[in-house]
MMTF fields as JSON, N, C-alpha, C and O atoms, coordinates in Angstrom:
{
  "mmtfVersion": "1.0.0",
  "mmtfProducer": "UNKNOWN",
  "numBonds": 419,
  "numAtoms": 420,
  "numGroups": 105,
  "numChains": 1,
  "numModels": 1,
  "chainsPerModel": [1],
  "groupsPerChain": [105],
  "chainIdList": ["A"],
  "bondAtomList": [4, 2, 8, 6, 12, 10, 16, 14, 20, 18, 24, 22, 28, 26, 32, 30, 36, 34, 40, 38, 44, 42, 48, 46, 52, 50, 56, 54, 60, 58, 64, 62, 68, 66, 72, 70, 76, 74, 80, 78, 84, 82, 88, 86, 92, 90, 96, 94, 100, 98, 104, 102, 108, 106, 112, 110, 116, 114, 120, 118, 124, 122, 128, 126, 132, 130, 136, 134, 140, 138, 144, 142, 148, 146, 152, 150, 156, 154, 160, 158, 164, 162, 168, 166, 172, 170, 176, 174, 180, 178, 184, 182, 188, 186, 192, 190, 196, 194, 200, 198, 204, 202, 208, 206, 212, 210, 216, 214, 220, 218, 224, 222, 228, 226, 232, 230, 236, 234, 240, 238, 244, 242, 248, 246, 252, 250, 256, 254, 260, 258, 264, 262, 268, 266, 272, 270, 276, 274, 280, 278, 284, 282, 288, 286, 292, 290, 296, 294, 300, 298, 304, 302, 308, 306, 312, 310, 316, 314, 320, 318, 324, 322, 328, 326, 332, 330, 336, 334, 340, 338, 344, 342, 348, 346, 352, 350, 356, 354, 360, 358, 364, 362, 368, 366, 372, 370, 376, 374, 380, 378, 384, 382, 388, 386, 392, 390, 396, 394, 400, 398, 404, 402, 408, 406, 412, 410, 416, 414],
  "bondOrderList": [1, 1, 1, 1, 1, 1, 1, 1, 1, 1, 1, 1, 1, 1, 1, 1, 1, 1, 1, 1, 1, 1, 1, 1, 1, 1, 1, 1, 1, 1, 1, 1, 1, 1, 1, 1, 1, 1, 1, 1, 1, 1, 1, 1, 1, 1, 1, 1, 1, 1, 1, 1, 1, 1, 1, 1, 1, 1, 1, 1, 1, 1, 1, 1, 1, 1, 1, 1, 1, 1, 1, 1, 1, 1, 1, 1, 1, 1, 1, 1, 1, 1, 1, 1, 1, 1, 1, 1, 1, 1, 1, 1, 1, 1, 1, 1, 1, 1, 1, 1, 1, 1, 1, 1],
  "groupList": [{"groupName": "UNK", "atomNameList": ["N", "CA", "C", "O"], "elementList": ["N", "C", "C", "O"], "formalChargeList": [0, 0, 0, 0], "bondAtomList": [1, 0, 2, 1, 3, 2], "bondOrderList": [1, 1, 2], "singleLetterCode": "X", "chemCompType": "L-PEPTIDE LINKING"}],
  "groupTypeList": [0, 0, 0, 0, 0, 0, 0, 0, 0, 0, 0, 0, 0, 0, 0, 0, 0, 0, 0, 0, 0, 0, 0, 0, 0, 0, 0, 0, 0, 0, 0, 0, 0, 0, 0, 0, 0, 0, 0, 0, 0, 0, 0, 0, 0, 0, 0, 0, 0, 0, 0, 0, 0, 0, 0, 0, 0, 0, 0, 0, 0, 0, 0, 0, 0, 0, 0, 0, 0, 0, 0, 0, 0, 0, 0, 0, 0, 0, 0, 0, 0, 0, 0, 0, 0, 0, 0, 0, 0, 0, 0, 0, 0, 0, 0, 0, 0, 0, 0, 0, 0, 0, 0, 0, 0],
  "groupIdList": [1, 2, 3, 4, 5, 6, 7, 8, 9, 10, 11, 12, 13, 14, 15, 16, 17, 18, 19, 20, 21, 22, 23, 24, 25, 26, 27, 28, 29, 30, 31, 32, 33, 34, 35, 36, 37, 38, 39, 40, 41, 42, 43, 44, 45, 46, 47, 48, 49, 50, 51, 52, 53, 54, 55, 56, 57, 58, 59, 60, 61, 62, 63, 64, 65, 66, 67, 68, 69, 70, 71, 72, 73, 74, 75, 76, 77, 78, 79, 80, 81, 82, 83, 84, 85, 86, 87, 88, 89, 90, 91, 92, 93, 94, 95, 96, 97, 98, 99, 100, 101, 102, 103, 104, 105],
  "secStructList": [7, 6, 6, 2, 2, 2, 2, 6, 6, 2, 2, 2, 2, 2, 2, 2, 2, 2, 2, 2, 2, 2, 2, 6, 7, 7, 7, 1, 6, 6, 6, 6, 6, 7, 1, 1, 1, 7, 7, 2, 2, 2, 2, 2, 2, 2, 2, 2, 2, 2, 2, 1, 1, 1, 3, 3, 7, 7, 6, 6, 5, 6, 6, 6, 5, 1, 7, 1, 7, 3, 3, 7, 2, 2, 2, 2, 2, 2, 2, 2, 2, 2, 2, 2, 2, 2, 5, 7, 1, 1, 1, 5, 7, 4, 4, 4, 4, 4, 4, 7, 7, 7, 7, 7, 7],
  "xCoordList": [4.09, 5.198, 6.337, 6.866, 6.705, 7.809, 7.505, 8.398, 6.154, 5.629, 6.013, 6.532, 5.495, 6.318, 7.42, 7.767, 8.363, 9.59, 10.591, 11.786, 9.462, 10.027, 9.597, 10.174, 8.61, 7.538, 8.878, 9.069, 9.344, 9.915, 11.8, 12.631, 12.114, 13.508, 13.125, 14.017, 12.024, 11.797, 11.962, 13.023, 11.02, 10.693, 12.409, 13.134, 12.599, 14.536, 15.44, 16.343, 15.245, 15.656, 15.445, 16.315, 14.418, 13.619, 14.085, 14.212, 14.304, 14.39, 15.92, 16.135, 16.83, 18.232, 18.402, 18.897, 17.932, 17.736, 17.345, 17.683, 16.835, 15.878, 16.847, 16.866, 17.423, 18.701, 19.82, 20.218, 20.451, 21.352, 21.416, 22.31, 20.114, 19.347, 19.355, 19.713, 18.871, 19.062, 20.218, 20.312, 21.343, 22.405, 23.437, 24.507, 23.104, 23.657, 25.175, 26.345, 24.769, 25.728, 26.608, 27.716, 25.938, 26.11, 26.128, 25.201, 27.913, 27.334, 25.912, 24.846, 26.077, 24.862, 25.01, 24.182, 26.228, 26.344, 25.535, 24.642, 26.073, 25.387, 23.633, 22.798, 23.288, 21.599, 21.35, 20.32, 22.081, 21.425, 22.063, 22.068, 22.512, 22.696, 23.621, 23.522, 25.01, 25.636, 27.145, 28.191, 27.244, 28.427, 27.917, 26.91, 28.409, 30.214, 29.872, 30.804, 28.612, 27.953, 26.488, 25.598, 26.547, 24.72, 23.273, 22.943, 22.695, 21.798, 20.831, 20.696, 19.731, 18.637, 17.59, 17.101, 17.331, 16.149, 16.414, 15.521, 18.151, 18.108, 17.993, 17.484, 18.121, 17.693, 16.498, 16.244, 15.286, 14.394, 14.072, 13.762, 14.049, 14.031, 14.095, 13.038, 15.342, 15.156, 14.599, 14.331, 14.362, 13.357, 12.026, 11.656, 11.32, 10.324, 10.391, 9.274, 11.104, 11.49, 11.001, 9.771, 11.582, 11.854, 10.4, 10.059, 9.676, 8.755, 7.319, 6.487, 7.462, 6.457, 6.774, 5.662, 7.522, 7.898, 8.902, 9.055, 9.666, 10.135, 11.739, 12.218, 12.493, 13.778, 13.245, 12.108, 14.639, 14.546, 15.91, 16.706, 16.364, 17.799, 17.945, 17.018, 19.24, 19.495, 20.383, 21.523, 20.136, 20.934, 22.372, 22.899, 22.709, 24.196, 25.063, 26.085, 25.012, 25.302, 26.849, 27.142, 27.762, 29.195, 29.842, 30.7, 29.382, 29.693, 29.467, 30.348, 28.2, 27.627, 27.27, 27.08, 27.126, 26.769, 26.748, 26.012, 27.848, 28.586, 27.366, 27.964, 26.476, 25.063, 24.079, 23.506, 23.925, 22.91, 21.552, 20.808, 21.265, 19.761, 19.602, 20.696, 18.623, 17.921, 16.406, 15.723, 16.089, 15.01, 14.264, 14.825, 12.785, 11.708, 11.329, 11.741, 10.616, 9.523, 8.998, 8.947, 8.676, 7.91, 8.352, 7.733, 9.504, 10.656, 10.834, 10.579, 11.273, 11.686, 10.449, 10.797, 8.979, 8.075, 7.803, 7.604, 7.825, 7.636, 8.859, 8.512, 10.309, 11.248, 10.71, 10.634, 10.455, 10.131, 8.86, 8.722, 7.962, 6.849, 7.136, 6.617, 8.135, 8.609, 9.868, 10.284, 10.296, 10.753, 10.013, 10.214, 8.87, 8.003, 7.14, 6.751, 7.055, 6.395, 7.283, 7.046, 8.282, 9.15, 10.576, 11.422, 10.612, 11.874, 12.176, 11.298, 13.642, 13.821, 15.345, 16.327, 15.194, 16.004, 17.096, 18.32, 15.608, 16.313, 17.003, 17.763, 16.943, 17.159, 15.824, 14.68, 16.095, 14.834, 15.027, 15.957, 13.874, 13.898, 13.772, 12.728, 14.783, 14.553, 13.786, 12.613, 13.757, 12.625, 11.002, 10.251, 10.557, 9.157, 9.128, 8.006, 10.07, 10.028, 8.464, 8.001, 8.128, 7.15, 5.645, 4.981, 5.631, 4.847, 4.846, 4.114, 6.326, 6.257, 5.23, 5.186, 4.496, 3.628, 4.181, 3.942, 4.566, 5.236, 4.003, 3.195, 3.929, 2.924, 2.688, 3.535, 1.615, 2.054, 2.231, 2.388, 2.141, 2.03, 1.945, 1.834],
  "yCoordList": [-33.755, -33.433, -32.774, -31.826, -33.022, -32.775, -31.541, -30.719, -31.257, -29.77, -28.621, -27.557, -29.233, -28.107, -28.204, -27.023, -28.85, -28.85, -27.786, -27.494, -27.449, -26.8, -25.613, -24.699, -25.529, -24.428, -23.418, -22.203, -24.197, -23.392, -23.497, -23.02, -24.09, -23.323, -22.442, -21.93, -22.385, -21.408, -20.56, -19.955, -20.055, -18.918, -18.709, -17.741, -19.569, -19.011, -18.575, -17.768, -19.069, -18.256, -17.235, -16.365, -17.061, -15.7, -14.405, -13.243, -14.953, -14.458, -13.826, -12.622, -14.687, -14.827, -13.629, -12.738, -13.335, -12.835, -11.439, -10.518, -11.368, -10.072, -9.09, -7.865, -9.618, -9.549, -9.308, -8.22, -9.593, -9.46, -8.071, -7.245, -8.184, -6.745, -5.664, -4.642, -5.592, -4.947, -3.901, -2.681, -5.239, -4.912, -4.551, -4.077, -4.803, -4.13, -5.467, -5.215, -6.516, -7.113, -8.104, -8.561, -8.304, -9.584, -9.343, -8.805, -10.005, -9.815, -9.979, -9.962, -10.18, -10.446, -11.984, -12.862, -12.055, -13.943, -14.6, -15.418, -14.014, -15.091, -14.633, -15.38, -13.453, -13.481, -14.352, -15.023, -14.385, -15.302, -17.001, -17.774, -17.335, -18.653, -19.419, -20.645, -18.485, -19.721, -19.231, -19.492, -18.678, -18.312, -19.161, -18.73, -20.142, -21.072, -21.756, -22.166, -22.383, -23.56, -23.173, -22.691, -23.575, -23.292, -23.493, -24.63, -22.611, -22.61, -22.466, -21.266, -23.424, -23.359, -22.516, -21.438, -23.042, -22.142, -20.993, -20.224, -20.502, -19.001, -18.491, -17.382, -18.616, -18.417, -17.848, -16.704, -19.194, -19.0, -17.976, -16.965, -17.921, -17.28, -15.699, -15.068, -15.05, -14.369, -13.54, -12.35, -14.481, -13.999, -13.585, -12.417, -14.794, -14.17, -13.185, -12.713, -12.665, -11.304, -10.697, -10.745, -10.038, -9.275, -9.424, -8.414, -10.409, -10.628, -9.656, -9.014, -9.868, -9.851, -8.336, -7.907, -7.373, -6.11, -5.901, -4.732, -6.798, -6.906, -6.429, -5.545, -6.71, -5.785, -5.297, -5.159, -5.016, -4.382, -4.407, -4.4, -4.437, -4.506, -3.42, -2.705, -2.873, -1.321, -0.812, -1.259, -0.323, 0.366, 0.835, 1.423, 0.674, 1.526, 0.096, 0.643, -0.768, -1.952, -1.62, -1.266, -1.875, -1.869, -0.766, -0.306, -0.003, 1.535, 2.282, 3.111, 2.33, 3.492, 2.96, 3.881, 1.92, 0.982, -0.553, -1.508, -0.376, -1.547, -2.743, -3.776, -2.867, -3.869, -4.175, -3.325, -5.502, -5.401, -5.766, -6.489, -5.272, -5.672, -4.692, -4.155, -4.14, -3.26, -3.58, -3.954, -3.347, -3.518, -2.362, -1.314, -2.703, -1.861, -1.192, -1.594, -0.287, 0.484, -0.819, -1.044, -1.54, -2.484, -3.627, -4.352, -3.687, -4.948, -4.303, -4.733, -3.343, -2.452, -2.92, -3.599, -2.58, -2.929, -4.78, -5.281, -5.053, -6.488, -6.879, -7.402, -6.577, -7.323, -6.147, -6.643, -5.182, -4.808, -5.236, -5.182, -5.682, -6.571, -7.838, -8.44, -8.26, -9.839, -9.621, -10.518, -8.592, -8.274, -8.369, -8.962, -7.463, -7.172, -8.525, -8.708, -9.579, -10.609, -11.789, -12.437, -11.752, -12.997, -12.829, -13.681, -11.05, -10.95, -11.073, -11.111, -11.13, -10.492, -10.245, -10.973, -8.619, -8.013, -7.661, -7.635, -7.343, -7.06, -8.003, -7.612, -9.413, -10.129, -10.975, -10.64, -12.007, -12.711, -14.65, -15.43, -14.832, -15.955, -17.396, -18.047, -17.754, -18.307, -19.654, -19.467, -20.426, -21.216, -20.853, -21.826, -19.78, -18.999, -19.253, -19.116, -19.577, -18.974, -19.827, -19.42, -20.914, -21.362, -19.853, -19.639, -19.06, -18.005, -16.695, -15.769, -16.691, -15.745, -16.117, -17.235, -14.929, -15.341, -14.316, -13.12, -14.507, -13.713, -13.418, -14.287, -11.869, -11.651, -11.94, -11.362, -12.787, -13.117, -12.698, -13.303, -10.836, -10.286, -8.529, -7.595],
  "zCoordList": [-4.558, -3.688, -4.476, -3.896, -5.41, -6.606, -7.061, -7.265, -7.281, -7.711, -6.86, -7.197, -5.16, -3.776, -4.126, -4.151, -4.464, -3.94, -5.104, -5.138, -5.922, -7.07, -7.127, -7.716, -6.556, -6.225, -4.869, -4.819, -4.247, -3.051, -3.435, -2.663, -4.531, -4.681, -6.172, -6.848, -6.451, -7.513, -6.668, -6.823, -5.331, -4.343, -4.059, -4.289, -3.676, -2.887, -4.127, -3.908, -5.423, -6.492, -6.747, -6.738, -7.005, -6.974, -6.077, -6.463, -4.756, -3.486, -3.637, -3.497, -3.905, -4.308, -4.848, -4.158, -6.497, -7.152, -6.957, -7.7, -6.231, -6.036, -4.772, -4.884, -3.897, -2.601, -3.441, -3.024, -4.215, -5.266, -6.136, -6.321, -6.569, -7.487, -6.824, -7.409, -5.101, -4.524, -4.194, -4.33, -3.534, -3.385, -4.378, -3.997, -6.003, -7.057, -6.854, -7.141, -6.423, -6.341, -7.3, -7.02, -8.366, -9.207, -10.557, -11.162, -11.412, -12.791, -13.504, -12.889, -15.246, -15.694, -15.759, -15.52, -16.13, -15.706, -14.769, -14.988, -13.361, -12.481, -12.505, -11.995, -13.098, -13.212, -14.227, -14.275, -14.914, -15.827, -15.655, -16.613, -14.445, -14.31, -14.789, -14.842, -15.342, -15.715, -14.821, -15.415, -13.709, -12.76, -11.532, -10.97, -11.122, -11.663, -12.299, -12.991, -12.623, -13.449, -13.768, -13.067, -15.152, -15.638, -14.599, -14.263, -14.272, -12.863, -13.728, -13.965, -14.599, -15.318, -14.17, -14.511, -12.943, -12.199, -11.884, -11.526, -11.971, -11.705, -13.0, -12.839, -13.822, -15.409, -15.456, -15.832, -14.815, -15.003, -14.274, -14.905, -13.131, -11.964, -12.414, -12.44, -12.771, -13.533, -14.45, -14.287, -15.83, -16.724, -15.788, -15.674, -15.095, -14.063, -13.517, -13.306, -13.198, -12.172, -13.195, -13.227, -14.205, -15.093, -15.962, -16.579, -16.034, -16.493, -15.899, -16.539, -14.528, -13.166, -13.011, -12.704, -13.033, -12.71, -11.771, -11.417, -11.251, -9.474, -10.186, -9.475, -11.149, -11.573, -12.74, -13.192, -13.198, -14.939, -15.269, -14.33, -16.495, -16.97, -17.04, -17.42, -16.677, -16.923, -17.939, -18.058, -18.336, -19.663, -19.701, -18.757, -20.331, -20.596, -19.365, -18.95, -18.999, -18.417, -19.042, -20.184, -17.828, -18.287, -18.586, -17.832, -20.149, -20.006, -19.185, -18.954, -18.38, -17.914, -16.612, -15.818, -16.152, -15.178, -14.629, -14.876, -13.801, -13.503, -13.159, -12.858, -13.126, -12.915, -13.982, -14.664, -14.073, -15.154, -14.708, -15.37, -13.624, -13.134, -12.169, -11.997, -11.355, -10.478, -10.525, -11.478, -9.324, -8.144, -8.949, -9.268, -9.274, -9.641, -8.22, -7.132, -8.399, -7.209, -6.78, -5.57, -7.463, -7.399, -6.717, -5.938, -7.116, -6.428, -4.828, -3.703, -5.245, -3.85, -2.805, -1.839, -2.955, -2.198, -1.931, -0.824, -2.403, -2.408, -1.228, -0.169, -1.513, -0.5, 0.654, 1.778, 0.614, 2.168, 3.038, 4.26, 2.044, 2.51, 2.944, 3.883, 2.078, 2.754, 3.774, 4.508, 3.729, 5.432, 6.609, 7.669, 6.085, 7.203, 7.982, 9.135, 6.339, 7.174, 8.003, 9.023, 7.178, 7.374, 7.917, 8.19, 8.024, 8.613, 10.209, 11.071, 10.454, 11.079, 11.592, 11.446, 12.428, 12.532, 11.234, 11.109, 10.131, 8.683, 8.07, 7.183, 8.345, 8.024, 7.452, 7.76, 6.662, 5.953, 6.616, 6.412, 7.325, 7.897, 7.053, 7.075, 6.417, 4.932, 5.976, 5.652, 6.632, 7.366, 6.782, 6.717, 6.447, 6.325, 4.799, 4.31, 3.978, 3.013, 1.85, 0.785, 2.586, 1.96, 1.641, 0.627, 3.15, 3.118, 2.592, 2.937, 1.137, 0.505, -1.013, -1.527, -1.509, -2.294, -3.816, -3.647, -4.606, -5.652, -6.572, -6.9, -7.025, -7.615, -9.318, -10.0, -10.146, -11.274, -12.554, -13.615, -12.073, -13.324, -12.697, -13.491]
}
């Protein structure tokens, strides 16, 4: 039971994460979990992304670009697939969210 329950705020981290990346919304702080307080699973959460293909850190961060994360081709497809299954009205039905499946590599 403890394993689901970690298994599905990994997924809403992840999820978090990836909505954020999108929207170009969030220092590198809060990707990396410590804005307002140290967030070890968005940490993790994170590195996974970045691991899996779904963002990428972008370069020149600060000088050249106010974001330190962006949505791969790859990321990009994945949240429009989990629109398509779990959205709606472009919105994401976080209720479903047990039926998103993150790819492991």
């Amino acid at each position: 039971m403890q394993k689901d329950q970690l298994g599905e705020r990994q997924k809403l981290k992840r999820l978090e994460i990836l909505l954020a990346a999108e929207k170009e919304a969030r220092s590198r702080e809060w990707f990396e979990g410590k804005v307002p307080s140290r967030d070890e699973d968005k940490e993790e959460a994170a590195k996974d992304l970045l691991q899996i293909g779904l963002t990428e850190k972008v370069e020149g961060y600060l000088q050249q670009h106010p974001h330190p994360f962006r949505l791969t081709a790859r990321g990009r497809a994945f949240l429009e697939n989990v629109r398509a299954r779990i959205g709606e009205n472009d919105n994401i039905n976080w209720q479903r969210l047990n039926e998103i499946e993150f790819p492991s590599s």
